[in-house]
N, C-alpha and C positions, 0 to 999 in steps of 0.2 A: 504493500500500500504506500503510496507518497504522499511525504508531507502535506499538508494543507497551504494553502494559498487562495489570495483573493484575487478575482478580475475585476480589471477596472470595468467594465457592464455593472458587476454587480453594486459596486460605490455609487455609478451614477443612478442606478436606480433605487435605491436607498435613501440619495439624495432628494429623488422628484417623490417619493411616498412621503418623506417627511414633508417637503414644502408644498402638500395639495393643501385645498381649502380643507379635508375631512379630515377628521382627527387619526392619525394612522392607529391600522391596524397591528400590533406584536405580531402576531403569528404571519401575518402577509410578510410584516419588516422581518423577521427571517426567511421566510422566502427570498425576497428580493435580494436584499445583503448578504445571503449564506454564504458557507464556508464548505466548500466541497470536498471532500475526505477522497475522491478519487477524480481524475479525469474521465468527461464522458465522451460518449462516441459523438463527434462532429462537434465539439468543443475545440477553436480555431486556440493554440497554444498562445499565440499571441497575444489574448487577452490575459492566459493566468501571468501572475504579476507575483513575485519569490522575494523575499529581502533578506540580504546578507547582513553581517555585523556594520560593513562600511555605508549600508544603505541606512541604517539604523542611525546613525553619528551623523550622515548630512542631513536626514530628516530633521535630527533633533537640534541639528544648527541652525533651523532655516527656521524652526518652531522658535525656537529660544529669540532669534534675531526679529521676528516679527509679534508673536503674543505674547514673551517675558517682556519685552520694554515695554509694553502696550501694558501691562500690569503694574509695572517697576515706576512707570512716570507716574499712572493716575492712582496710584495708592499713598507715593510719596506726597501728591498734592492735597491728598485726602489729610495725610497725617499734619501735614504744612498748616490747612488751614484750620486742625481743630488745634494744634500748639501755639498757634500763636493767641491766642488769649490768654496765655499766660504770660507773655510779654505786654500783652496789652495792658496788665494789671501792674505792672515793674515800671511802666509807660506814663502814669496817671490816669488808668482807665477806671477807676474808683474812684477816686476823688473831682473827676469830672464830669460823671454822669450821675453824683451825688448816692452812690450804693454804699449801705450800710448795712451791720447787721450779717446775718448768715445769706445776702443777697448775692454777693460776687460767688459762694458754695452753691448757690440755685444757679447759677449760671452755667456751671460746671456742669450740674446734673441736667438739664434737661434736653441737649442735645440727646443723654443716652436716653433719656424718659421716651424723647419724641422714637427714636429707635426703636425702644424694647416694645413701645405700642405699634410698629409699623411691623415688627416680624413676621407675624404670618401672615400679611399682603406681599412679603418681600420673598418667602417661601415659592408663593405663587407666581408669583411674576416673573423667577428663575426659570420656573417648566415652561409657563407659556409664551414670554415672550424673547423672539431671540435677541440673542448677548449683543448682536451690531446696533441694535438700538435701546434695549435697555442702559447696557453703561453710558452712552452718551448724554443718554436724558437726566443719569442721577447725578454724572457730571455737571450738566451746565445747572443743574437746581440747586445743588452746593455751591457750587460758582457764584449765581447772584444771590442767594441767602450771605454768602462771606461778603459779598463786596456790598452789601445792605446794611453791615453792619457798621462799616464806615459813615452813616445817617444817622446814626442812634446818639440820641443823647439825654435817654432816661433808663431805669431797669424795665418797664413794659418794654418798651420795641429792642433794644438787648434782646429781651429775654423770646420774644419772638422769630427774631432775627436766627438764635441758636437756637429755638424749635428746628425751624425749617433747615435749616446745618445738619442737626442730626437727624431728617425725616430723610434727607436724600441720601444721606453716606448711610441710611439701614440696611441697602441691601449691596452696600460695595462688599466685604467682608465675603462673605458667605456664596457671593455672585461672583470674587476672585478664589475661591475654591475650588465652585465647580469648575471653573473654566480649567484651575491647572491640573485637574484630576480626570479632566476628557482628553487633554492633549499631552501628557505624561504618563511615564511608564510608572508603578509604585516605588521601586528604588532610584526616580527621579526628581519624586515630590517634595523630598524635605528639604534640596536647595533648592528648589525653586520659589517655594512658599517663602524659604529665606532671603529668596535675591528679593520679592516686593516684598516682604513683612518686614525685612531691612533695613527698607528705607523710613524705617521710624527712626532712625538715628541719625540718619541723612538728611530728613525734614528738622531732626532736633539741633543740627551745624547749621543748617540752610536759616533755621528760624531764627537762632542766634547771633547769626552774622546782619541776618538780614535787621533784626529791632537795632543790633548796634549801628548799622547803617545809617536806616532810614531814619533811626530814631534821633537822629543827626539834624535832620534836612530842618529849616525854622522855613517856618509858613504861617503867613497873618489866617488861611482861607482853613487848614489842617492841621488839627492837633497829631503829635506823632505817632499815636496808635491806631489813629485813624488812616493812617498815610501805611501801614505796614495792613492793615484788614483789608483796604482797597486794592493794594499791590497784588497782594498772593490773591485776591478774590478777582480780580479780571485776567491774572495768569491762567486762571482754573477754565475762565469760560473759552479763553482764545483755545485751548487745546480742543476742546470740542469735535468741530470740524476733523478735525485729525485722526480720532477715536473712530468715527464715523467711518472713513474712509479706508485705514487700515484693518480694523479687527473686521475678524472672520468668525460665524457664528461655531464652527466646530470645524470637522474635518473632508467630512463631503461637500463641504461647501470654500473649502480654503483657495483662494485666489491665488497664495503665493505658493502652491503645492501644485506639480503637471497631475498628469489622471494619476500616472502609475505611482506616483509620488503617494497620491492622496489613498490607494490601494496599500500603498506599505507603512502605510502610518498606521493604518486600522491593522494590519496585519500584527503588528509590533505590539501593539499594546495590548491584544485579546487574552494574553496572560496577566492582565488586570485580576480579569474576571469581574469585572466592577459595570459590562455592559459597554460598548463601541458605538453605541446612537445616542443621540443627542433624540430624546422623548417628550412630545409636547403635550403629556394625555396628565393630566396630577392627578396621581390614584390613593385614594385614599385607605386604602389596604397598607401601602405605603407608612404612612401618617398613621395608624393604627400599629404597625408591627414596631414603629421607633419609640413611639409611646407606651407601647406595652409587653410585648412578646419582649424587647430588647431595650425594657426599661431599666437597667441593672447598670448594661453598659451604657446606657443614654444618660442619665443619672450619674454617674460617674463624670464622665466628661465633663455635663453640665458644672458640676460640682468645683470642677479644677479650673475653668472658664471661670466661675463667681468670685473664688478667694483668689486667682490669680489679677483678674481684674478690680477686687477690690482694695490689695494691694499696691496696684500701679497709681493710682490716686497720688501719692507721694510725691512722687515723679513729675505725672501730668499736670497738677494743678499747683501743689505748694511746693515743687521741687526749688524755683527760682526764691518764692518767699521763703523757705529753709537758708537759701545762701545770701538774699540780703538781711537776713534776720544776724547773721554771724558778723554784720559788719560794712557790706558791700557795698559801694553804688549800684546804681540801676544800669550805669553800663556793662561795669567788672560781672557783672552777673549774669548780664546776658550772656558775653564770653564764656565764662566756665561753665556754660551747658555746652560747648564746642568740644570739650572732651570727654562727656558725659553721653554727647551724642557718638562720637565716635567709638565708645567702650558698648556703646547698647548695639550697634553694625556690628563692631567684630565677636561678640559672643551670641549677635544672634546667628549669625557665620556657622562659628565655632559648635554651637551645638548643636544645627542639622547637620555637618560635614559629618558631628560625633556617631549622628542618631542615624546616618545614612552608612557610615560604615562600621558600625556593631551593632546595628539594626536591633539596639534596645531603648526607643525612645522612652519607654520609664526611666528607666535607672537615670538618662543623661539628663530628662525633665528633675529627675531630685537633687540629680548632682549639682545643677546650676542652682536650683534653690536653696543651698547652703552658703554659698556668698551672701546671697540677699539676708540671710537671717545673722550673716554675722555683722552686714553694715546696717542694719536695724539695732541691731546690739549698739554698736558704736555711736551712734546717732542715740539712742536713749539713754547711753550711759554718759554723757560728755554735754556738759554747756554752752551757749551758744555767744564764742567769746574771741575775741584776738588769740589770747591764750591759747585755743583749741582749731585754731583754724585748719593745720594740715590732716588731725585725726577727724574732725568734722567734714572736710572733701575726702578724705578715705573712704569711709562710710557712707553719704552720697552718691559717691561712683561707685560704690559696690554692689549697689541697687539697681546699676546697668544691668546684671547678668538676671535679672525677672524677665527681661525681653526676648530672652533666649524661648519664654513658656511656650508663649501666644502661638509662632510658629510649628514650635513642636506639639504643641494638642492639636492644631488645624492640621496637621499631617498626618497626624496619629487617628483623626475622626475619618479624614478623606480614604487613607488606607485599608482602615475596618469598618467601610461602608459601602454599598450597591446597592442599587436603584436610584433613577433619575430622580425621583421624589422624593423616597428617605434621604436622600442625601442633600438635598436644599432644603427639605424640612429638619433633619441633625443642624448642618449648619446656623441654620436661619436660629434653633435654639441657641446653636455655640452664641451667637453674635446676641440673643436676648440674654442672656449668662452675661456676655463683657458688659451690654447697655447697664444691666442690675448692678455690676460688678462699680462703674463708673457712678451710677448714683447714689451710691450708699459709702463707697470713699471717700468723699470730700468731707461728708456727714462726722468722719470720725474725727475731722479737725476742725475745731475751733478756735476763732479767732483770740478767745479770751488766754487760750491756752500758748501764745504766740511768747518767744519765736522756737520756744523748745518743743510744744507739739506732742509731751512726752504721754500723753492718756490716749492718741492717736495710733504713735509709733508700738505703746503698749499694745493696742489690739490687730496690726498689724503683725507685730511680732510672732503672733500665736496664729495669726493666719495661714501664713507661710511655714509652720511646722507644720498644720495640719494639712497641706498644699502636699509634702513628702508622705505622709500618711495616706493621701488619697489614690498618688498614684501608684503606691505599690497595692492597693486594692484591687485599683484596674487590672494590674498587670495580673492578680491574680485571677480576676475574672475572665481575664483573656488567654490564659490558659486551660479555664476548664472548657471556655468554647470550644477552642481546637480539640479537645480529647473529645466533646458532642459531636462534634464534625468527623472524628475521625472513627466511632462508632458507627454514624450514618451511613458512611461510604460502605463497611464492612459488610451492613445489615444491606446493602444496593449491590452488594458481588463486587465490590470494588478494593483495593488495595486500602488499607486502611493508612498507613504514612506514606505523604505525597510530599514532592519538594517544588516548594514556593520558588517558581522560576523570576517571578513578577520585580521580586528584591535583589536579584543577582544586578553587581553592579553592571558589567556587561552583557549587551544583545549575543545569546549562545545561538551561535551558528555551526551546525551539527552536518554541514556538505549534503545533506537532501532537500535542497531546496527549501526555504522557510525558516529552518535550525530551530523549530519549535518542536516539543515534544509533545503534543496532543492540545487539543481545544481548548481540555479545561485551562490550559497554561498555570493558574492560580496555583495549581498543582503538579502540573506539570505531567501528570497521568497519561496513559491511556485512553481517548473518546471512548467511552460507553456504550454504544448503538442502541443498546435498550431502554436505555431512557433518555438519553439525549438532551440534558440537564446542561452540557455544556456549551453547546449550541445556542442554547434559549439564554444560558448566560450571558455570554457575550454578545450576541446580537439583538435581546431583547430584553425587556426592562425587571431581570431578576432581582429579588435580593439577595442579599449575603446571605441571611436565614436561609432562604430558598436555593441557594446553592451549595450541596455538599462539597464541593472540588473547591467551596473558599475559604483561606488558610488567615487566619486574623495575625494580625502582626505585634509584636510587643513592641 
């Protein structure tokens, strides 16, 4: 029997069932997109389409060069423009728009408020509507919500202003998931999540340089917080256009892929097993099995998403008032988040390269969590003084390494998840998890408590031990899955221990054409002909539950 292979016939017709007017049919879409376990008679060779290791490597150059920047830019201006209100506040953005009281803390929270309310329209809007016009539109609505707030000069229209801030970045997050989990192999994912999750360190140089810049400029007509909201908020809208034109809603439809191209991309990745179509149906079978059947691990996740983002708070909001609290002007301060941000890039680096090659994102998610609790230590134990200044920036920047989390659970969800649906419905939770996670940290700091913070830094402290406790739960949950899974397969005539090809750092090219080892790829098995589980997985919209050949990742 010879390896499997796709023809480009069968891509383009895959292509035209998803984009008719009627909702496509699973079983027709494997039809059309199969995966042919043998040549047939009068099958013109020229359509089947084989990918070697080198064809694996250009694809993923041309992927990387056209949908990673396309992720890397409009993530980092996502991050850009919700940091910079923390400049705004180093600025005179309080004492000018008359906020008192726990009002500039409301300001913080309700971008994620407006989020965590918009999650499950944002669930929805991932299946139905495709990705070339959704992220442009939730682009340009962040875009003029930021550059609106440059008009504000009360807490109502603020506070409005970062309503709509965070109503449109609800479904950036979870909508840059799916996207690098349809066009990515699994032991791809976690530096790719890294290269845009990244650039939250990128935006935190970029934001820094930029308030000390602008924050320069004297203007009779601009105060200069105003002048740094306006800046980054019409950068955001001009890229628009761009988004538009370049991104590609998935794979059968990729303009910057030839046919045979866009055949061996799908071919490449079917060792997902996480499903090869981009599915416009939201099945609510779906949304019931993540909620319930796979509440353990859904729960979990969530769990590590709320205390991880309830502790970034620190950072996001009082990171800058912690450093002029020790003394600082409001320039020097903006500066030293310049290597704050650069420490939050290279460990968030640092610990997908980790989690990609010892393929135990547990352990590497706890690992980086032990810095943060020891410059939590340091910061509660030290006053906030001349005196103290170099152990008080020790401990500040050792709060870098919590940025390492975010990416590595988004990797860690995207990899132990299939189906179109469950998996913008997971996400869409991860991303209400940070929204909660963001309005309940600011809560923990009180202004009256300034500039030591220390009844704040206390309950953070205990956060992030329990952050190490959770995820070694997971891991152990995700171990018993695999022994459930590897029971199934037994009780289905199958091999009970299969090897997860999905994770191997290199495309294994085995000289039979394709170098895949059977459909399931997930496992690397054998095709089963009697139930044909693996077929339906990867070309139509299984889940994980629903597929025994899926091997959960630690």
């Amino acid at each position: 029997m010879e390896k499997e292979a796709f023809g480009e016939k069968q891509v383009e017709d895959a292509k035209e069932s998803r984009t008719s007017s009627s909702p496509e049919d699973p079983e027709r879409m494997i039809k059309d997109a199969s995966v042919d376990a043998e040549p047939t008679a009068g099958n013109d060779s020229s359509e089947r389409v084989y990918l070697t290791e080198a064809d694996d490597r250009r694809i993923r150059r041309k992927t990387d060069k056209v949908i990673l920047t396309i992720l890397v830019w409009v993530y980092f201006l996502q991050i850009l423009d919700k940091s910079v209100l923390g400049y705004g506040a180093v600025f005179g953005l309080q004492k000018d728009t008359n906020l008192s009281g726990s009002q500039y803390s409301f300001l913080g929270s309700i971008a994620p408020i407006a989020q965590l309310g918009w999650q499950p329209f944002s669930s929805f809007l991932i299946v139905k509507v495709p990705h070339r016009i959704l992220m442009p539109a939730l682009v340009l609505g962040w875009g003029i919500a930021q550059s609106s707030m440059a008009a504000c000069h009360d807490y109502s229209s603020l506070l409005a202003a970062r309503f709509f801030l965070g109503l449109f970045e609800a479904g950036c997050l979870p909508l840059f998931s799916v996207i690098t989990s349809q066009w990515y192999r699994r032991s791809e994912q976690p530096i790719r999540v890294a290269a845009w999750y990244g650039t939250n360190g990128i935006a935190t140089i970029v934001a820094a340089a930029l308030s000390y810049g602008l924050g320069h400029i004297k203007s009779d007509v601009l105060l200069p917080w105003q002048i740094i909201f306006l800046f980054v908020g019409l950068i955001t809208i001009a890229t628009v256009p761009f988004i538009y034109w370049f991104l590609d809603n998935d794979i059968p439809t990729a303009r910057f892929l030839t046919p045979t191209e866009r055949s061996q991309a799908l071919l490449r990745l079917r060792a997902n097993n996480t499903g090869l179509i981009t599915h416009r149906t939201f099945r609510l079978a779906h949304v019931l099995e993540a909620c319930l059947l796979d509440s353990p691990k859904t729960i979990l996740f969530i769990s590590l998403t709320l205390l991880l983002n309830i502790g970034a708070q620190v950072s996001n909001v009082f990171g800058p008032l912690l450093l002029s609290g020790v003394g600082f002007d409001k320039y020097l301060t903006s500066l030293l988040n310049i290597p704050f941000g650069a420490l939050q890039f290279l460990t968030i680096l640092a610990g997908s390269l980790l989690a990609q090659k010892c393929r135990l994102k547990s352990l590497v998610l706890a690992g980086f969590m032990l810095p943060v609790i020891a410059g939590l230590a340091i910061l509660y134990a030290l006053p906030r003084n001349h005196a103290h200044i170099a152990p008080n920036l020790v401990g500040y920047y050792l709060f870098a390494f919590l940025f390492a989390g975010n990416p590595l659970i988004v990797a860690w969800i995207v990899a132990n998840t299939a189906g179109t649906t469950k998996k913008s419905v997971v996400m869409s939770l991860y991303s209400a998890a940070s929204a909660a996670g963001n309005i309940v940290g600011p809560y923990l700091f009180d202004t009256k408590d300034a500039p030591a913070y220390r009844p704040g830094l206390r309950a953070v402290l205990g956060i992030f031990v329990a952050e190490v406790v959770i995820a070694g739960l997971q891991l152990g949950n995700l171990v018993v899955l695999n022994r459930g899974q590897a029971r199934r397969r037994v009780r289905n005539g199958k091999e009970g221990e299969i090897v997860d090809r999905s994770m191997e750092a290199r495309y294994r090219d085995d000289g039979e054409g394709g170098g895949l080892e059977g459909v399931g790829g997930g496992g690397g098995g054998e095709r089963d002909e009697g139930t044909g589980i693996e077929e339906r997985a990867i070309m139509s919209d299984v889940t994980d539950r629903k597929n025994d050949e899926f091997v959960y990742v630690y």
